[in-house]
MDTraj code that builds the backbone (N, CA, C; nanometers):
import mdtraj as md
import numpy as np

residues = "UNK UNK UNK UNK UNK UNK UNK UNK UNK UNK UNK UNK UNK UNK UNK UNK UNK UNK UNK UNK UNK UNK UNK UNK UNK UNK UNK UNK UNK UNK UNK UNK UNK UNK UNK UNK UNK UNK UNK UNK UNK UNK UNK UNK UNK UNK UNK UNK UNK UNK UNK UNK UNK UNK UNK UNK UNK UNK UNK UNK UNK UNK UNK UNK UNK UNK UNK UNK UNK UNK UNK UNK UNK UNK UNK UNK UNK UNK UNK UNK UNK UNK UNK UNK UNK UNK UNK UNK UNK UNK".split()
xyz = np.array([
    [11.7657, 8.8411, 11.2016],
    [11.6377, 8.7868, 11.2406],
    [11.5324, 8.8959, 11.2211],
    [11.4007, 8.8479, 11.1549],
    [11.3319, 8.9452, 11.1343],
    [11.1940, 8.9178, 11.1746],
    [11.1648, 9.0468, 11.2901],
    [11.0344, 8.9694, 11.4101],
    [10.9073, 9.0900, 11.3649],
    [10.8287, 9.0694, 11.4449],
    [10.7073, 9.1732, 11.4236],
    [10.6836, 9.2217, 11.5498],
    [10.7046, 9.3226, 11.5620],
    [10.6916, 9.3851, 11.7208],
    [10.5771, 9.4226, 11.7702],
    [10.4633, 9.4730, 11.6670],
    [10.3264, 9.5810, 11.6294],
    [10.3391, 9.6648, 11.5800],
    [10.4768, 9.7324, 11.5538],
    [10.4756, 9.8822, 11.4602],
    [10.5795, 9.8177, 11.3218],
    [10.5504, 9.6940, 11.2856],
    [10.6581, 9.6974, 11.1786],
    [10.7269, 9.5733, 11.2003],
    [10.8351, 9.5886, 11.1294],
    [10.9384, 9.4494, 11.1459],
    [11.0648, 9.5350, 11.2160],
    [11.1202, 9.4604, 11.3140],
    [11.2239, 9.4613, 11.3692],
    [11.3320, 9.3825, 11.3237],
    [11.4851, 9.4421, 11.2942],
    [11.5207, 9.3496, 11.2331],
    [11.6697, 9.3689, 11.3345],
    [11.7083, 9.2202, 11.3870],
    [11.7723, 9.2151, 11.5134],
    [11.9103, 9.0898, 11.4028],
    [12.0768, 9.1344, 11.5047],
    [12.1771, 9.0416, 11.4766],
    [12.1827, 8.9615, 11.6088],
    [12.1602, 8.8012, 11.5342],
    [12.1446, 8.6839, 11.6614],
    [12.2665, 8.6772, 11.7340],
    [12.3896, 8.7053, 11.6640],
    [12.5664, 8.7335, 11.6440],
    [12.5886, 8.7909, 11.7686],
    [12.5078, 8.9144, 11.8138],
    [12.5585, 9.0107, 11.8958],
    [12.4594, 9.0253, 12.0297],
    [12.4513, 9.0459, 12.1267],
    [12.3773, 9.1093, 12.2576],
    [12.3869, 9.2113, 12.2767],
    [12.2924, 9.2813, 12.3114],
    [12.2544, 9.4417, 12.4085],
    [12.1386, 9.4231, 12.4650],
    [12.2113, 9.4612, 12.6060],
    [12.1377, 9.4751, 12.7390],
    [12.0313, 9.3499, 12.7197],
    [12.1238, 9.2021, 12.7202],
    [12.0435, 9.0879, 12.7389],
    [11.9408, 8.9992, 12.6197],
    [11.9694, 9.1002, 12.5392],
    [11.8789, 9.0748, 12.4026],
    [11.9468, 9.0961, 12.2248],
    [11.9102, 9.0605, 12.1435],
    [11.9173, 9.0998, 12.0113],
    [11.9728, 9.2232, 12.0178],
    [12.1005, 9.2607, 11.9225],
    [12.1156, 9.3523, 11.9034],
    [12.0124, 9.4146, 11.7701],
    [11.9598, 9.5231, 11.7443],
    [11.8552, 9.5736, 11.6810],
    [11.9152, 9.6513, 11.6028],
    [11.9451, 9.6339, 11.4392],
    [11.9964, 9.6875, 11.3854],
    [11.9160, 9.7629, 11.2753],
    [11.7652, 9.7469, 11.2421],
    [11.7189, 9.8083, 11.1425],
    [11.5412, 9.7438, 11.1692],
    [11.4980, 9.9244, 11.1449],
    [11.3301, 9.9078, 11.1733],
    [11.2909, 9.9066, 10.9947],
    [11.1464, 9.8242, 11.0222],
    [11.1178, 9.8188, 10.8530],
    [10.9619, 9.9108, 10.9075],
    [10.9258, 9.9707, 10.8929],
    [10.8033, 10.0652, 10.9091],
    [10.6641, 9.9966, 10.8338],
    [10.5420, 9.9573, 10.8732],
    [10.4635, 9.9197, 10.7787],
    [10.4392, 9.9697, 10.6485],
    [10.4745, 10.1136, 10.6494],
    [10.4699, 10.1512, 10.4863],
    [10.6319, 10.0967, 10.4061],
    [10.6800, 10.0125, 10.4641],
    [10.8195, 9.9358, 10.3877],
    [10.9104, 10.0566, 10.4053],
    [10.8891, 10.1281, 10.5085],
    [11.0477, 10.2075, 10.5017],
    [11.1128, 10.1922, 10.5886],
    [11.2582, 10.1902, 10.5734],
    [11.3927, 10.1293, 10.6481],
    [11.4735, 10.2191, 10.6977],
    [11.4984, 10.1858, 10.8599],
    [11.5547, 10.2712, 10.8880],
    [11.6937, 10.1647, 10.9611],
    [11.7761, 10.2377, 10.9367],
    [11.9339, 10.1406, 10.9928],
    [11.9564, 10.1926, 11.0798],
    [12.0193, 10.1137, 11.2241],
    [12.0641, 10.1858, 11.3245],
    [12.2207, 10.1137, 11.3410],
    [12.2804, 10.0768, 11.2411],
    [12.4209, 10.0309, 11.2395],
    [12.4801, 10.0569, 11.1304],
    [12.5677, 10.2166, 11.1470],
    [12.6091, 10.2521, 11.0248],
    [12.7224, 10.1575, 10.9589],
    [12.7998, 10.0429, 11.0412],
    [12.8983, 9.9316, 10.9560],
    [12.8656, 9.8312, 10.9395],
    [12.7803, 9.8179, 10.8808],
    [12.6592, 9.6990, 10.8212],
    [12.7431, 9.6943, 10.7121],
    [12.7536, 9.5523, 10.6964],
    [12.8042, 9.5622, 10.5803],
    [12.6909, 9.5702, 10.4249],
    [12.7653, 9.5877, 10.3177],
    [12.6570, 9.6346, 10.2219],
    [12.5638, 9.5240, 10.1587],
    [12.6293, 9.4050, 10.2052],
    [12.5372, 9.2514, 10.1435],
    [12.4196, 9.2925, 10.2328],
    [12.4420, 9.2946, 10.3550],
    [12.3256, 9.2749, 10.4373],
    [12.2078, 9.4141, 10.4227],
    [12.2848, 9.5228, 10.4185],
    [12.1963, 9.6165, 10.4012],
    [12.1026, 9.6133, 10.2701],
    [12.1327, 9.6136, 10.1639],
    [12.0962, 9.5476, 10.0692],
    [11.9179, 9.4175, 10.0705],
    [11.9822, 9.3019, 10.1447],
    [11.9562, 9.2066, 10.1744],
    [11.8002, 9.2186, 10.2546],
    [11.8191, 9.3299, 10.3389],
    [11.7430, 9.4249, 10.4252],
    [11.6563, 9.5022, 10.3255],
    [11.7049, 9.5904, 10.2882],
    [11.6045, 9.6831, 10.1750],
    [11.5448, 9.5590, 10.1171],
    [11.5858, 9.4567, 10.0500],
    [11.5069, 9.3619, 9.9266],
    [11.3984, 9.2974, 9.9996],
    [11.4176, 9.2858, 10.1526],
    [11.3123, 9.2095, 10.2083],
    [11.2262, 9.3180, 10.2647],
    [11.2644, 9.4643, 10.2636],
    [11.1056, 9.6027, 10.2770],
    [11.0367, 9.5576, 10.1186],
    [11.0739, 9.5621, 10.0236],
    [11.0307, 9.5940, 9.9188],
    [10.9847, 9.5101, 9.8368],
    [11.0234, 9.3780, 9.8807],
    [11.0051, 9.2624, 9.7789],
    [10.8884, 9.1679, 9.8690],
    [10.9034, 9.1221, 9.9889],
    [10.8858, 9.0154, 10.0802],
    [10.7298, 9.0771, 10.1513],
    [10.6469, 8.9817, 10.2095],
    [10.5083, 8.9883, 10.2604],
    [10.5301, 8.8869, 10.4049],
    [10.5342, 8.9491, 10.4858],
    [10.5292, 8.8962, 10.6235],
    [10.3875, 8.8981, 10.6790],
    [10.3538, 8.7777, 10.7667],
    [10.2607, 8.7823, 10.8393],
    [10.2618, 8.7914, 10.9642],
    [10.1597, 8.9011, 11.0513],
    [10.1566, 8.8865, 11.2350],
    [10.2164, 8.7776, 11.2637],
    [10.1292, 8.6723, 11.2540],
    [10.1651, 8.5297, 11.3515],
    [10.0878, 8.4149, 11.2795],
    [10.1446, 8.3293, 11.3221],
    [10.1044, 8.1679, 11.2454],
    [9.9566, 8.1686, 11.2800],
    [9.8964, 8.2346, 11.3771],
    [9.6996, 8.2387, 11.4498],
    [9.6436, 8.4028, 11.3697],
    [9.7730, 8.4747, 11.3363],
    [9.6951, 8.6372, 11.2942],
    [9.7568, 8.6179, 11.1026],
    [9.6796, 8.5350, 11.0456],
    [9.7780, 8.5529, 10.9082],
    [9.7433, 8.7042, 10.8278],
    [9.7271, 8.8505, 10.9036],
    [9.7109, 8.9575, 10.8359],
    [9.8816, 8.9899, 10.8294],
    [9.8568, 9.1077, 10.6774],
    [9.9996, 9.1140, 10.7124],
    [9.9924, 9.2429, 10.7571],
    [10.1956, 9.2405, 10.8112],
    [10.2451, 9.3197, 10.9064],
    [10.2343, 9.4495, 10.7860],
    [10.2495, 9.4620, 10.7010],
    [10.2930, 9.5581, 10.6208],
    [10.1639, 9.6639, 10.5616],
    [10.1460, 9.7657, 10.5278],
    [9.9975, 9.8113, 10.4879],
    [10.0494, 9.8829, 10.3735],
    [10.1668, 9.7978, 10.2778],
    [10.1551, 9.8426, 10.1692],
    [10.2095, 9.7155, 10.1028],
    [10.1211, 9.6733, 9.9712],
    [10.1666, 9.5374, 9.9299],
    [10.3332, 9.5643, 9.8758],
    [10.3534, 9.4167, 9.8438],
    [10.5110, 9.4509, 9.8215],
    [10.5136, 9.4693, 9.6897],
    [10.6497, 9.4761, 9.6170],
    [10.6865, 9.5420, 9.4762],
    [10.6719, 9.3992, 9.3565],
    [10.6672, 9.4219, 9.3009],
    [10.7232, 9.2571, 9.1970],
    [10.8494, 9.3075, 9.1806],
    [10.9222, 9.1757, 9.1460],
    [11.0534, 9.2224, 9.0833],
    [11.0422, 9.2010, 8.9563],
    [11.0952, 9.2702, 8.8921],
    [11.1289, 9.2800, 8.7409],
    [11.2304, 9.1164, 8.6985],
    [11.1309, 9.0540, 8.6059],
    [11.1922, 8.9495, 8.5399],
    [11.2908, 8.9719, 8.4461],
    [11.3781, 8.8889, 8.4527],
    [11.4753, 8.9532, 8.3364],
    [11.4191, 8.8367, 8.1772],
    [11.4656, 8.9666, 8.1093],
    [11.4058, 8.9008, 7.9916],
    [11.5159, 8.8116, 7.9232],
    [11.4273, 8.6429, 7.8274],
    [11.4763, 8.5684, 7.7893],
    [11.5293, 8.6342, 7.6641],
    [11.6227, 8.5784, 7.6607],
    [11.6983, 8.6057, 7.4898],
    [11.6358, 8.4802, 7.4102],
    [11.5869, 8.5424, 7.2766],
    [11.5823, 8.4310, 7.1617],
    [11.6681, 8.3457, 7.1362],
    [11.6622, 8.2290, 7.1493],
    [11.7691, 8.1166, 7.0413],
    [11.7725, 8.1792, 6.8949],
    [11.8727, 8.1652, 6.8367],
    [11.8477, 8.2149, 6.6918],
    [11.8689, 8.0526, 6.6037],
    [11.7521, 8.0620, 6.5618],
    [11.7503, 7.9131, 6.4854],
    [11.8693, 7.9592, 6.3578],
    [11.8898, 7.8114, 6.3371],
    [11.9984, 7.8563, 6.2213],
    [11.9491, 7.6719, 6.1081],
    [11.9606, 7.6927, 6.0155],
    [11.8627, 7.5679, 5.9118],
    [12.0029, 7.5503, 5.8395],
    [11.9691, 7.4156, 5.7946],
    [12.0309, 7.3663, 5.7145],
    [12.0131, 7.4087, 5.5729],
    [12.0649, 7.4564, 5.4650],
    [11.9823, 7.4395, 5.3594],
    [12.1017, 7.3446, 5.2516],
])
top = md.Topology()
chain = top.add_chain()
for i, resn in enumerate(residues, 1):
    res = top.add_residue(resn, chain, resSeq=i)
    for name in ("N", "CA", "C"):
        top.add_atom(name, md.element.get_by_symbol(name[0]), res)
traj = md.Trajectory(xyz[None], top)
């Protein structure tokens, strides 16, 4: 789950509890940097995590549409089409 606290995105497992709440497994910093606080994450999710600092644009709140982040996000690189290779009758 990924919330906005005021310093960033918080990024919490719905799976697990501590002390009554979300367990909190990784801060995203407004300049998009990630910090993990669960070194057996597995690697889909960590991953999964980095792509949404770097790729993704979150907003405050459905009433604050500024975003949380104060650095725009990355594009991703399109992968390029391959040519058909025409082939003719002759």
């Amino acid at each position: 789950m990924f919330s906005h606290m005021g310093n960033g995105v918080t990024v919490c497992n719905k799976l697990r509890e501590k002390y009554g709440d979300y367990e909190n497994i990784a801060h995203i910093s407004t300049e998009r940097e990630v910090t993990f606080y669960d070194d057996k994450m597995p690697e889909e999710v960590r991953k999964y995590i980095e792509d949404f600092a770097k790729y993704k644009d979150m907003q405050i709140s459905a009433s604050q549409p500024e975003s949380v982040f104060s650095v725009p996000p990355f594009e991703k690189e399109k992968p390029q089409r391959r040519r058909k290779k025409s082939f003719r009758n002759r």
